[in-house]
C-alpha positions, -999 to 999 in steps of 0.1 A, spaced: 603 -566 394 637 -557 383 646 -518 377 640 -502 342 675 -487 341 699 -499 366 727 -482 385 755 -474 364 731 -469 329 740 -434 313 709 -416 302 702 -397 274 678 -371 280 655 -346 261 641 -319 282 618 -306 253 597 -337 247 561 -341 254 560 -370 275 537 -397 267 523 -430 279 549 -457 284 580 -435 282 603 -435 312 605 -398 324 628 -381 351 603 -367 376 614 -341 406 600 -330 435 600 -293 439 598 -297 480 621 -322 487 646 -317 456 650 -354 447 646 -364 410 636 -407 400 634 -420 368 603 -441 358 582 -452 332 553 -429 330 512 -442 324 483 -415 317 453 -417 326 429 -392 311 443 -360 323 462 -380 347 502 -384 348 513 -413 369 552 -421 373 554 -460 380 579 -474 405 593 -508 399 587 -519 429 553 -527 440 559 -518 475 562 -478 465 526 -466 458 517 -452 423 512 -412 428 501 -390 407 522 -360 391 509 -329 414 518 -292 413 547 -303 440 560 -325 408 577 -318 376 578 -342 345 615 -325 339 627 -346 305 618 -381 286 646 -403 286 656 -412 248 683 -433 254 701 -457 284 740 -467 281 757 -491 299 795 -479 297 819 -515 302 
């Protein structure tokens, strides 16, 4: 599966949205300090950040995560 925004895409960010199902979301990692960006699905209660690629796994947002901002817009500067 190809990536949902590729390298050199400008995002556009809102860090006061509620995130909901289907919106791509930039998620960090409070332990390791690394932030992704990727389509978010709910499942009840449940907040799961969806790689592209199936050969990540599909975890769930934990107290370790952070739903930081939903992405509004992507740009792709020529």
């Amino acid at each position: 599966m190809s990536p949902t925004i590729t390298d050199g895409v400008i995002v556009i960010v809102d860090p006061d949205a509620a995130p909901t199902h289907g919106q791509i979301v930039i998620v960090r990692t409070n332990s390791h300090g690394e932030a992704t960006c990727k389509p978010l699905s709910l499942d009840g209660c449940t907040a799961y950040p969806t790689p592209d690629n199936d050969r990540y796994p599909v975890l769930p947002v934990t107290n370790d995560t952070d739903i930081v901002c939903v992405v509004r817009e992507a740009r792709l500067l020529l």
